[in-house]
C-alpha positions as CSV (number, residue, x, y, z in Angstrom):
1,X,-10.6,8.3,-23.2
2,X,-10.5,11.3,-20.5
3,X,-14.3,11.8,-21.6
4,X,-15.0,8.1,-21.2
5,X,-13.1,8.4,-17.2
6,X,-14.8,11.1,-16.7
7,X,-18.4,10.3,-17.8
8,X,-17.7,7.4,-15.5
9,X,-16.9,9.0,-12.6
10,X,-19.4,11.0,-12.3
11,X,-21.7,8.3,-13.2
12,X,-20.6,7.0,-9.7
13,X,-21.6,9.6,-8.1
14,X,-25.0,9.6,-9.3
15,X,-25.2,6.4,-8.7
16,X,-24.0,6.5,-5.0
17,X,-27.6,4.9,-3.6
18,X,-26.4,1.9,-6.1
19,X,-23.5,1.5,-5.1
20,X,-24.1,1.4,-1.2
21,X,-26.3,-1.5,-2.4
22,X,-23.7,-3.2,-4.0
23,X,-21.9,-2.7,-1.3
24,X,-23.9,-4.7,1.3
25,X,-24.2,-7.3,-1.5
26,X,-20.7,-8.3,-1.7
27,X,-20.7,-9.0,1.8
28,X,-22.7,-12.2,0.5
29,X,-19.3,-13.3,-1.5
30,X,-16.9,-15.9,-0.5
31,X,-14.0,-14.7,0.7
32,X,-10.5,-16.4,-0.2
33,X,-7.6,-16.2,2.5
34,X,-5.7,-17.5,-0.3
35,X,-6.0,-14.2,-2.4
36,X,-4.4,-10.7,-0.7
37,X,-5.3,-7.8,-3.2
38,X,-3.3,-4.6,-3.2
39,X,-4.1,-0.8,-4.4
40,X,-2.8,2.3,-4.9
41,X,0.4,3.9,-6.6
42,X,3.2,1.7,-7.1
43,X,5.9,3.7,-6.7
44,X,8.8,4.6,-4.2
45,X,6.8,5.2,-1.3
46,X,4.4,2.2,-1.7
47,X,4.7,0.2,1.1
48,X,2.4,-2.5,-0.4
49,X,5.0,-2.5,-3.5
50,X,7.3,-4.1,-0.8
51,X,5.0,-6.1,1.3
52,X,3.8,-7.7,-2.1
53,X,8.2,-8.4,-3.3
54,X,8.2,-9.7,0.1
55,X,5.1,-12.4,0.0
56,X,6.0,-13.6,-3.2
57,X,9.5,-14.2,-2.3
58,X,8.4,-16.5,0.3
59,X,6.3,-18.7,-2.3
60,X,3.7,-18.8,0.7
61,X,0.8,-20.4,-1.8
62,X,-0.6,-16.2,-1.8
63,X,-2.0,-15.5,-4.7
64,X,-1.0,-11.5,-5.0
65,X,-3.0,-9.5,-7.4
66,X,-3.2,-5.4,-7.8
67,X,-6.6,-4.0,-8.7
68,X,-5.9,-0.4,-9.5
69,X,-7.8,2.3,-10.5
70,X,-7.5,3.7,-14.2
71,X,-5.2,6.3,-13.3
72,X,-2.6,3.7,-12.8
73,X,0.0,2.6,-14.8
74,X,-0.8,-1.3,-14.6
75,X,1.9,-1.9,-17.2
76,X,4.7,-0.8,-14.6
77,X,3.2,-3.2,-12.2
78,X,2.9,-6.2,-14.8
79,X,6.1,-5.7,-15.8
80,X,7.4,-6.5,-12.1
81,X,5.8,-9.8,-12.5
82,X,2.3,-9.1,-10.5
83,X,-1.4,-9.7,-11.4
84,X,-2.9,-7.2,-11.9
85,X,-6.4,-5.3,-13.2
86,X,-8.2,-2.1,-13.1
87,X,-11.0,-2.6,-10.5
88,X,-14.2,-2.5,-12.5
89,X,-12.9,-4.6,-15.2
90,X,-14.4,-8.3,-15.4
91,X,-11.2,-9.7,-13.4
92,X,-11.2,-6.9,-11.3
93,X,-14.7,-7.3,-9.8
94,X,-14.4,-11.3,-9.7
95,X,-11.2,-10.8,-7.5
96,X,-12.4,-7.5,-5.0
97,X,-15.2,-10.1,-4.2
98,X,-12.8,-12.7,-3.2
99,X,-9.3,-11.8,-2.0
100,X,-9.8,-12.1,1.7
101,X,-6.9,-9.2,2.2
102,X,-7.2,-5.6,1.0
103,X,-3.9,-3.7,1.4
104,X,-3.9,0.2,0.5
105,X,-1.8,2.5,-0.3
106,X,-3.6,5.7,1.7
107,X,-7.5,5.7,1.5
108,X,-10.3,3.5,1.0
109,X,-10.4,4.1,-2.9
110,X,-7.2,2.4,-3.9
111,X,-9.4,-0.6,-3.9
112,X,-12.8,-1.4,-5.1
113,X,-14.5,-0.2,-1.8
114,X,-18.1,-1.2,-3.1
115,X,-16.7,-4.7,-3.7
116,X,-15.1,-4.9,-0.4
117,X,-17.6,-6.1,2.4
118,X,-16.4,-9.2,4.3
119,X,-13.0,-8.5,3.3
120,X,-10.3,-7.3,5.7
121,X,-9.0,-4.0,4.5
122,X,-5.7,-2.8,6.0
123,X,-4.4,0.8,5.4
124,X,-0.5,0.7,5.2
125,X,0.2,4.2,4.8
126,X,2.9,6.1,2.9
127,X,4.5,7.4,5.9
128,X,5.6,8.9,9.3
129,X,3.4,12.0,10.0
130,X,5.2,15.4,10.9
131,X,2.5,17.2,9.7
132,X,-1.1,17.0,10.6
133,X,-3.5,14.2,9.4
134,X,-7.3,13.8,8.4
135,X,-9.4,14.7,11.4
136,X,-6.4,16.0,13.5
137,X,-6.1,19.1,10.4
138,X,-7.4,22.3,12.1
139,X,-6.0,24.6,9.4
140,X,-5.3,24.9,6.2
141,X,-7.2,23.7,2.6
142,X,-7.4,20.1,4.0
143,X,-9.3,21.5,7.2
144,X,-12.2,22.1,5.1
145,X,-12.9,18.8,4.9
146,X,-12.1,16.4,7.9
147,X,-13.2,18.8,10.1
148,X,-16.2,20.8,8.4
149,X,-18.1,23.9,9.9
150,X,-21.4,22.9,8.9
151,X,-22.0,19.3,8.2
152,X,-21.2,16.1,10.4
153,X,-18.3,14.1,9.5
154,X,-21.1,10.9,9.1
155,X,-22.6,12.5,6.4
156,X,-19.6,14.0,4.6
157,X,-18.3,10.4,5.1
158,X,-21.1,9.1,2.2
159,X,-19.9,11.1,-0.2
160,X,-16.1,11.1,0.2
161,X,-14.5,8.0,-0.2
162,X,-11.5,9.8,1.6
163,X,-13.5,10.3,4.8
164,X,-14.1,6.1,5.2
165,X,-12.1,4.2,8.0
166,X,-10.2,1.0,7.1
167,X,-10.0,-2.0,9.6
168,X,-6.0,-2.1,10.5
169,X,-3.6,0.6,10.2
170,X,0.2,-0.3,10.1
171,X,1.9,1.9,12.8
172,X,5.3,2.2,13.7
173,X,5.8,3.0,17.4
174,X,3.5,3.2,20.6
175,X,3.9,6.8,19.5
176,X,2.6,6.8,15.8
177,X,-0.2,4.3,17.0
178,X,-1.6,7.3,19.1
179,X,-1.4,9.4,16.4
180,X,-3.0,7.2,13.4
181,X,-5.7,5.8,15.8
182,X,-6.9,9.4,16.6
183,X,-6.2,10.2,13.2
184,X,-7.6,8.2,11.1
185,X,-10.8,6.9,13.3
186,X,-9.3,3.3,13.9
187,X,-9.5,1.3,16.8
188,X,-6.0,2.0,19.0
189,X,-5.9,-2.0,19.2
190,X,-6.4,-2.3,15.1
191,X,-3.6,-0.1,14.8
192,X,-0.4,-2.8,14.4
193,X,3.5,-2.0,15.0
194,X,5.5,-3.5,12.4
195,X,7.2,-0.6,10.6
196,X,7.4,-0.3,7.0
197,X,8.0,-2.9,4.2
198,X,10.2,0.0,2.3
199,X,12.5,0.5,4.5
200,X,13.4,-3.0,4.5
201,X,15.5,-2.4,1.6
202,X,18.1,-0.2,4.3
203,X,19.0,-3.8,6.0
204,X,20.0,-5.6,3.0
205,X,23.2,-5.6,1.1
206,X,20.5,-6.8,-2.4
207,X,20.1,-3.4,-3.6
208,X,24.0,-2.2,-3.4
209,X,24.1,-1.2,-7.5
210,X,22.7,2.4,-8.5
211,X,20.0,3.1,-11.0
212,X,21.2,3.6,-14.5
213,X,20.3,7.6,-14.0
214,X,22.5,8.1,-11.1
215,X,25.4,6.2,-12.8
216,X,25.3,8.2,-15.9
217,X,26.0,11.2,-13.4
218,X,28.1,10.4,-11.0
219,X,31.3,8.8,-10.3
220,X,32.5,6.5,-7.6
221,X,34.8,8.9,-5.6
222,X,31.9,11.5,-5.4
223,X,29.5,11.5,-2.4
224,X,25.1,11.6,-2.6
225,X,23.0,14.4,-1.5
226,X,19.7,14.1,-2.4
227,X,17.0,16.9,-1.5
228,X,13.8,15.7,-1.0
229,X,11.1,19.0,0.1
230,X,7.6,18.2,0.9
231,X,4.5,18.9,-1.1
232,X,2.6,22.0,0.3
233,X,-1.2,21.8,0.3
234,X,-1.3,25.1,-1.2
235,X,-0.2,24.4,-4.4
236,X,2.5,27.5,-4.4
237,X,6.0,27.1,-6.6
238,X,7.6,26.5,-3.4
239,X,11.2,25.6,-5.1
240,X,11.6,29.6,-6.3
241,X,10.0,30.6,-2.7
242,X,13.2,28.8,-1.7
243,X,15.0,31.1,-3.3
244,X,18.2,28.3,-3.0
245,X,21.5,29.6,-5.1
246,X,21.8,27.1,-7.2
247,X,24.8,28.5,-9.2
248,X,26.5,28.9,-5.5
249,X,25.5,25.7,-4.9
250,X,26.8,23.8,-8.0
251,X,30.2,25.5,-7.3
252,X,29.9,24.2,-4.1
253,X,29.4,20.2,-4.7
254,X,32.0,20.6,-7.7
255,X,34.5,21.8,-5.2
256,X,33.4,19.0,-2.1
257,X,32.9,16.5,-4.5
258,X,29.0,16.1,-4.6
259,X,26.8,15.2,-6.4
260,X,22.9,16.9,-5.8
261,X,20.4,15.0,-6.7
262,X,16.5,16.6,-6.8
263,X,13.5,14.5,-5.7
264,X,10.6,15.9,-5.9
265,X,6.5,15.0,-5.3
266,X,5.5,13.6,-8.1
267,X,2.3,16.3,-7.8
268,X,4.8,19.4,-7.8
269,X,4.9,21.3,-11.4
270,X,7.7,23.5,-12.1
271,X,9.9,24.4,-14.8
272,X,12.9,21.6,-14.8
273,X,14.7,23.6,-17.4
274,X,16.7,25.6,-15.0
275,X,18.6,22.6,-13.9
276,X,19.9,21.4,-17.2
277,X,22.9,24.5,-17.0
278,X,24.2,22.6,-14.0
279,X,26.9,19.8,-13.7
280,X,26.5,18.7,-10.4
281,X,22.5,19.2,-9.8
282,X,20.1,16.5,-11.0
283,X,16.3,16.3,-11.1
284,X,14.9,12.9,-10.7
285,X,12.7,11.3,-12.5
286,X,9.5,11.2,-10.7
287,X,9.0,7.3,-11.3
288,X,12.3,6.5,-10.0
289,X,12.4,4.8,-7.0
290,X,14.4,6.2,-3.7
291,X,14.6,3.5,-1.3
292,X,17.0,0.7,-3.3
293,X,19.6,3.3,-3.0
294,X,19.0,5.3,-0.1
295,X,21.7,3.5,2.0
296,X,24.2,5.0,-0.5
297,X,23.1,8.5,0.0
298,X,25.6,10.1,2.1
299,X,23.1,13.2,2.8
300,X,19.6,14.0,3.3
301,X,18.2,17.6,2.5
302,X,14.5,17.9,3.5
303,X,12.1,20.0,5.2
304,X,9.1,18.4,6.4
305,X,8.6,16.0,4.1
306,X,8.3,12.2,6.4
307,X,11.3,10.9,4.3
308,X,13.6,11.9,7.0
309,X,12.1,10.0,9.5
310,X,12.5,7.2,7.6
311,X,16.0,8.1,6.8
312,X,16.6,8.0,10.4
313,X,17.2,4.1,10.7
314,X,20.3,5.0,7.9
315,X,21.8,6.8,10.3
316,X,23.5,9.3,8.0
317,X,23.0,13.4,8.4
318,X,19.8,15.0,7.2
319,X,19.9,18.7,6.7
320,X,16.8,20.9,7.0
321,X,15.7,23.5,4.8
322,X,12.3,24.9,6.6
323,X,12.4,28.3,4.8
324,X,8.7,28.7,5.2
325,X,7.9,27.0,8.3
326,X,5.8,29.8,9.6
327,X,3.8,29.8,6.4
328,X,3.6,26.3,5.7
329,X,2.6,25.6,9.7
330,X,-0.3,28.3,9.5
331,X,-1.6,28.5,6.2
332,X,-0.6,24.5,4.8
333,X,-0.7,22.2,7.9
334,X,-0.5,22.1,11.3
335,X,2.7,20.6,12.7
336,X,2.3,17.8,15.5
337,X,5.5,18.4,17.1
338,X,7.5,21.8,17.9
339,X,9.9,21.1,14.8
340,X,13.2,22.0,16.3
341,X,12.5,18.9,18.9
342,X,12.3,16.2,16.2
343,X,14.4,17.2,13.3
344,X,17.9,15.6,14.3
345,X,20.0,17.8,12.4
346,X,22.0,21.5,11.3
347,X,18.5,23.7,10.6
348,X,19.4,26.3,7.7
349,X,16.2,29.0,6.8
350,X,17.7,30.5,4.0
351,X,19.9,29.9,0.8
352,X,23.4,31.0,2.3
353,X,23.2,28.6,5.8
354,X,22.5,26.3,3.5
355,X,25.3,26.2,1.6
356,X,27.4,26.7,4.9
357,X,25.8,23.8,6.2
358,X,26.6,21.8,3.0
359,X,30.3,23.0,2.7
360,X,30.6,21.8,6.8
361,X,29.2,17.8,5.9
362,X,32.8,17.0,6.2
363,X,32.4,16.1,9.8
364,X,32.3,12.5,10.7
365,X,29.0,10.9,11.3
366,X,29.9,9.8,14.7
367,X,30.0,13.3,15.6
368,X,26.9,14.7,13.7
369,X,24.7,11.6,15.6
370,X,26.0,12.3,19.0
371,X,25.1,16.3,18.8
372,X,21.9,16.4,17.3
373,X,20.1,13.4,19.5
374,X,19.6,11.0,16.1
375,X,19.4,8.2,18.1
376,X,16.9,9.5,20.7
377,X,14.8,10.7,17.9
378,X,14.7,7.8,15.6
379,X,13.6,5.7,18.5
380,X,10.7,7.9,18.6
381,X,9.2,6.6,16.0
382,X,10.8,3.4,14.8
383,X,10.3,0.5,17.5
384,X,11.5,-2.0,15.2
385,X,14.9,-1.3,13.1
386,X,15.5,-4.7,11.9
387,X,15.0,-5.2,8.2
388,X,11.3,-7.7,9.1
389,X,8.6,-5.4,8.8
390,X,7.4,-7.2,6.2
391,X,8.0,-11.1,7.8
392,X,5.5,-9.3,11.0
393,X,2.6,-8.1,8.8
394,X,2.4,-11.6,7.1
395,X,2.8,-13.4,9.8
396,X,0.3,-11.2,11.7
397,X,-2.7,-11.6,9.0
398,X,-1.4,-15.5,7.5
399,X,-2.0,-16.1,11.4
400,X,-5.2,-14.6,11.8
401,X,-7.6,-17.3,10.9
């Protein structure tokens, strides 16, 4: 089957010339408002996953389907009730040609760009940038290709799906609108403030029980933390670069009553096995997802990963662990803020202030918001903090013809 995948990818790029043809053909389809197509992972930070729970809640008369790519799992996404197919099968291709509304995920080849001319194809992101995006990358592996030495972006851009522009761009502030639209090549008026259809689930008292996992694991008088560290571009086994005393650490939640729960990127590889000796430190499965539970969560423990700034609208304490923020600034990815100005929270840099910081979360909220700016910050980015992102981006495209 990975022969068969790959075979076919590369068909595609050999085929390119075709394609672009196809391309200008399927603006020759009629399109259906009726139909709104989404793409990309379906996991905890899909906004679409939300935006698509929200539509068909409303029984609007939307027809939702997901046309994914074959890397997918499309029996996850079934099983939640949606229609959906890989893009180049038979239902696939019928359906890119018609749904009116494309909704991705993060670039152009969640969906079935060939199949998409005359469609309206909206990029909803997977969140609040701290660090440095597409064209605004001047260092780092990912510099290499928005912003090449030797080739214009125009021609990189037929090759690289990656490189091509959607039509809308969901923002979240006048701030983040600035940042996308220069970004991402989209028109500053195409770029809409609604927020984000996954933090929805912070407003609403539907998602109060915990998943199974945490359950088995914790019990009712203990308190969340949940660390959450960013990808780096580089690759590097960043969790042992951390160097984080974990032993120091389990003695420490057994003694506050914590429990310390792991997220990591889905991309990062590293050996989980070291974990297994602990009884308050959890890894979490990579499929599960955050945001149901998030308002329970009595801690956040990040470093520049954008969860944070979505945590903001919880208004609980985040702790940050930048233990490499030289490193990852210069050699990973260019920062767009001085950190220390937007990180609303104790700032530990190596394995002991951590646990100092940890052992001190005893302090009441009220008293953690008022010294560290939270609310200054969070309105930074989040115009709206009201539960309805998803109601505005319905009622901005249902309204548009």
């Amino acid at each position: 089957m990975k022969k068969i995948r790959s075979i076919f990818n590369s068909g595609l790029k050999v085929f390119r010339p075709i394609l672009y043809l196809l391309y200008l053909f399927s603006f020759l389809s009629k399109r259906d408002v009726s139909i709104w197509s989404f793409g990309g992972d379906y996991n905890s930070f899909s906004n679409g996953k939300y935006l698509a729970k929200y539509i068909r809640k409303q029984n609007k008369g939307i027809r939702i389907v997901w046309l994914v790519r074959r890397n997918i799992d499309i029996n996850k996404i079934r099983k939640d009730g949606f229609e959906a197919y890989y893009q180049w099968s038979l239902n696939g291709i019928k359906l890119s040609l018609k749904a009116k509304y494309q909704f991705l995920n993060s670039y152009v080849f969640d969906i079935n760009y060939w199949l998409s001319g005359g469609s309206i194809i909206t990029n909803l992101w997977h969140g609040v940038p701290l660090k440095k995006l597409n064209y605004d990358i001047k260092s780092g592996p990912s510099a290499k290709l928005f912003n090449p030495k030797y080739l214009p972006r125009w021609f990189m851009s037929l090759f690289i799906l990656r490189l091509k522009s959607s039509h809308y761009f969901l923002a979240t502030s006048e701030m983040t609108k600035e940042m996308f639209s220069r970004s991402f090549k989209v028109e500053k008026e195409k770029c809409i403030i609604c927020g984000y259809p996954r933090n929805d689930s912070f407003f609403t008292s539907e998602n109060d029980a915990l998943p199974q996992y945490i359950q088995s694991k914790y019990n009712s008088d203990e308190k969340l933390i949940i660390y959450m560290p960013t990808w780096r571009d580089s690759g590097n086994d960043f969790l042992t670069d951390s160097k984080i005393d974990f032993s120091e650490l389990n003695k420490i939640c057994v003694k506050e009553k914590y429990k310390y729960f792991i997220k990591l990127h889905p991309l990062t590889s590293i050996d989980t096995s070291i974990f297994e000796k602990f009884s308050h430190i959890h890894l979490l499965p990579n499929n599960l997802d955050v945001y149901p539970f998030l308002n329970e969560v009595h801690c956040l423990i990040t470093d520049y990963s954008s969860i944070y700034i979505d945590f903001l609208l919880t208004n609980k304490p985040i702790i940050f662990y930048p233990f490499d923020l030289e490193k990852y600034s210069t050699q990973d990815r260019d920062l767009y803020f001085d950190y220390s100005s937007v990180t609303p929270g104790p700032k530990a840099t190596n394995s002991q202030q951590l646990m100092k910081e940890i052992s001190r979360l005893g302090r009441t909220e009220a008293e953690y918001l008022e010294k560290y700016n939270h609310e200054e910050v969070k309105e930074m980015f989040w115009k709206f903090h009201d539960g309805k992102s998803s109601e505005r981006i319905y009622n901005f495209f249902s309204n548009m013809d």
